[in-house]
N, C-alpha and C positions, 0 to 999 in steps of 0.2 A: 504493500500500500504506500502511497505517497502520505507525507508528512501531513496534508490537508485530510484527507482520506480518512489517516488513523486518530486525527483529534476530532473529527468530528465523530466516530465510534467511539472514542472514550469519553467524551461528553454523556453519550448516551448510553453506554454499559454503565460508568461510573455513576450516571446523575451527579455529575461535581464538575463546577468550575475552578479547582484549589490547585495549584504546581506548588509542590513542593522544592524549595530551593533547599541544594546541597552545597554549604560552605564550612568546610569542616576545620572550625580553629584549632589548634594543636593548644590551645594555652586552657580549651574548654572540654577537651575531653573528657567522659566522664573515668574515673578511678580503674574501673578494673582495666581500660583500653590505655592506658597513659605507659608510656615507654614503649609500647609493642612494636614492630619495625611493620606491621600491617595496621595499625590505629585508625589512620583514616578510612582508609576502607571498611574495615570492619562496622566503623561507625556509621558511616553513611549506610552501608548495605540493612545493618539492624533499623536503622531509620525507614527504610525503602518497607522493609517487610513489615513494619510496623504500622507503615501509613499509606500503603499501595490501596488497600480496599478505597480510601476517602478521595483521594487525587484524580486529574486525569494526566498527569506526567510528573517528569520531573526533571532538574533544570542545575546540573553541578553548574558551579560558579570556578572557574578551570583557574582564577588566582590563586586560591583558597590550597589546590593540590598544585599550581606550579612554584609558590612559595617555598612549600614543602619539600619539594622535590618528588612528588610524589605523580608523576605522571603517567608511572605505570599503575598505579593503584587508582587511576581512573579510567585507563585504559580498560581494567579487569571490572569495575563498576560499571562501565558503560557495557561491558559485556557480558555483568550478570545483569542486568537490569534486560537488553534484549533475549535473552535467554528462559529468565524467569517470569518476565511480565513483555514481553514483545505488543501487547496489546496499549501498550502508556508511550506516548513521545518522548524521547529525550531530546531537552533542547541544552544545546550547548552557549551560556553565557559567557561569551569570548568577547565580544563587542571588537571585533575586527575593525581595521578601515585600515585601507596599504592598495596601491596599485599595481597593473598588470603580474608580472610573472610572481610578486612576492604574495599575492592577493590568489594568485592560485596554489600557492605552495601551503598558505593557509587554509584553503579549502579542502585541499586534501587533508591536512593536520586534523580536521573537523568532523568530515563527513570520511576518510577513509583510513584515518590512525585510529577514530575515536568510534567512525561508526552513529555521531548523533543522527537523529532525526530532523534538526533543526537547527540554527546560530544564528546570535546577535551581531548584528553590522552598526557600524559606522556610517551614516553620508556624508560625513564632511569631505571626500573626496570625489563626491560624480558616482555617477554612472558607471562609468567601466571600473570604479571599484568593487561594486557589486557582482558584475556581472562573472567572473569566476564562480563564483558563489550558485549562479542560477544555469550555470552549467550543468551541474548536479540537478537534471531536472523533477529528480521526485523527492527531495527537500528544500525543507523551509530556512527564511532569509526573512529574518524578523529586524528591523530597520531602525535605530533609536529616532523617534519622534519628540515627545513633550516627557521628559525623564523626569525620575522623583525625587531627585535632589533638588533644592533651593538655590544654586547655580547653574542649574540648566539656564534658568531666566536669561542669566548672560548673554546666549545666542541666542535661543531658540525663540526668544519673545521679538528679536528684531524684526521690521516691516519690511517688505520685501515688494514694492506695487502696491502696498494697502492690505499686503497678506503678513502675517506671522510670522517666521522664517518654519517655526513645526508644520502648519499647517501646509504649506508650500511641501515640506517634504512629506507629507501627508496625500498631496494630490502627486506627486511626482509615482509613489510608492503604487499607488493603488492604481493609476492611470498608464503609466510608462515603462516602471522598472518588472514590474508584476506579467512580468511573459511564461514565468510559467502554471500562473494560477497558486504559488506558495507561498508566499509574501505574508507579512504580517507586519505589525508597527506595533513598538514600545511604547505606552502611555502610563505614567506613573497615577498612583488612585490618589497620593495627596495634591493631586489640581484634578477635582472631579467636573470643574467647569471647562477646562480642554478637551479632559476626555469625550465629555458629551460631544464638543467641536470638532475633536476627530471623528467620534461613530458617526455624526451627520455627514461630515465631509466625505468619508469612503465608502459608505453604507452598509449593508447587514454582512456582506461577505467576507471581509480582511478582517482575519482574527486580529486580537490585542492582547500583547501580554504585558500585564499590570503589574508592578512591583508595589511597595507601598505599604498594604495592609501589615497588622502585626507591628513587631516594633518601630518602622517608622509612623503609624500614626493613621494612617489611610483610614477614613471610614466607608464599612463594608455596603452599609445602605445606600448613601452616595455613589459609587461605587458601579453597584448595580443599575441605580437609575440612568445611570448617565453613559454603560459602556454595553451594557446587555444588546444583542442584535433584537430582531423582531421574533425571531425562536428563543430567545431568552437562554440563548447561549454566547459563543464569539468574545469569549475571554479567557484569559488561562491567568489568575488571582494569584500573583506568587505570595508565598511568604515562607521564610529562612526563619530567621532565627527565632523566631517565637515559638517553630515547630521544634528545632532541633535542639535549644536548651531550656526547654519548656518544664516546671517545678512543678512539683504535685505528688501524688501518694504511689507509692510504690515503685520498679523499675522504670528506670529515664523512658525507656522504650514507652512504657505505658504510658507516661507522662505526654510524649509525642502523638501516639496515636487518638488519646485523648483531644489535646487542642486539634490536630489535624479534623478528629471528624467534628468537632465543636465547630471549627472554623467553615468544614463544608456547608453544616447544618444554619448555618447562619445565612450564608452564601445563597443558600439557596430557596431561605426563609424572605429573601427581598428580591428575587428576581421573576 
């Protein structure tokens, strides 16, 4: 299946718009994983199985394991993840952006070292930055639009003809660069008034993946009103770290898969 294909089936097998983000800090491990020369993996994977029923994917953060050095141990994660749950996207948070031959040397690093489903681009460099990328034509190529940091505004709020500079890459994304029907744009859920600005601008079809909720603050209501398609799907809702070092009663693992299905059941309580 292509990358569009399998998240619109895990939408629907799952009933969840939740991505679990995998960013596995080495300083937050929990006790029995702390020293081990497989730590981060182990940890992510016991996350995976812990919160696969709730999700419809899941989305390593590839700093988190190349800090580490650990980028065989997400090679082995990204390949029990197809293995054990082939039916969840993995989308690779890499937020790429590089030209011609170094921009395909990337894509392979992504879709053919890692095996994702999916990566985060750049467009601060055009078109044929991308376009390695959409090579690959049965994955996805999710585009940073209006991000959730509080300095995105820097550029992304600039006027461009009476347009926004996001929004412009909003109509580029979904009109232009989108040849092969994969495409997807980054909107962060703390500016739920963009997000609305993006879903009208590109309409019910280009997914959105939302960073935001959980510990940056995102509210899940907003959220929904403003980024749901007309199926009251067409989002993938990340959230990191609220899942992954998430406090409560009994093993961490339960502690995770608790807020993971809290967080779907909310999710899906406003949409």
């Amino acid at each position: 299946m292509s990358f569009i294909q399998k998240l619109n089936a895990a939408w629907a097998s799952s009933d969840s718009l939740l991505m679990v983000g995998l960013d596995p800090d080495l300083t937050r491990m929990p006790d029995e994983l702390k020293g081990k020369p497989d730590a981060i993996f182990q940890f992510c994977k016991q996350v995976i199985d812990a919160t696969a029923p709730f999700v419809c994917g899941f989305k390593p953060q590839i700093a988190y394991f190349a800090a580490a050095g650990a980028e065989g141990q997400l090679e082995d994660l990204c390949a029990y993840l197809r293995e054990q749950y082939p039916h969840l996207p993995i989308v690779l948070d890499a937020k790429r952006g590089d030209i011609g031959a170094t921009a395909t040397q990337y894509a392979q690093e992504v879709f053919g070292r890692y095996g994702a489903d999916a990566v985060t681009v750049s467009p601060y460099l055009g078109a044929d930055s991308v376009e390695p990328y959409l090579e690959w034509e049965d994955r996805g190529v999710i585009v940073l639009c209006r991000t959730s940091n509080p300095g995105g505004s820097d550029l992304q709020f600039l006027m461009t003809d009476g347009v926004p500079l996001y929004l412009r890459v909003a109509d580029l994304v979904a009109n232009k660069w989108n040849k092969t029907g994969q495409c997807g744009l980054v909107v962060g859920a703390t500016f739920p008034n963009e997000l609305a600005a993006v879903r009208q601008a590109v309409g019910d079809s280009l997914p959105l993946l939302v960073p935001g909720i959980g510990a940056q603050g995102g509210d899940i209501a907003a959220t929904c009103a403003a980024g749901c398609n007309a199926q009251k799907t067409g989002m993938m809702i990340n959230s990191s770290r609220a899942i992954l070092y998430a406090q409560g009663a009994g093993h961490w693992t339960e502690a995770a898969a608790s807020v993971a299905k809290q967080t779907r059941d909310d999710i899906n309580a406003h949409r």
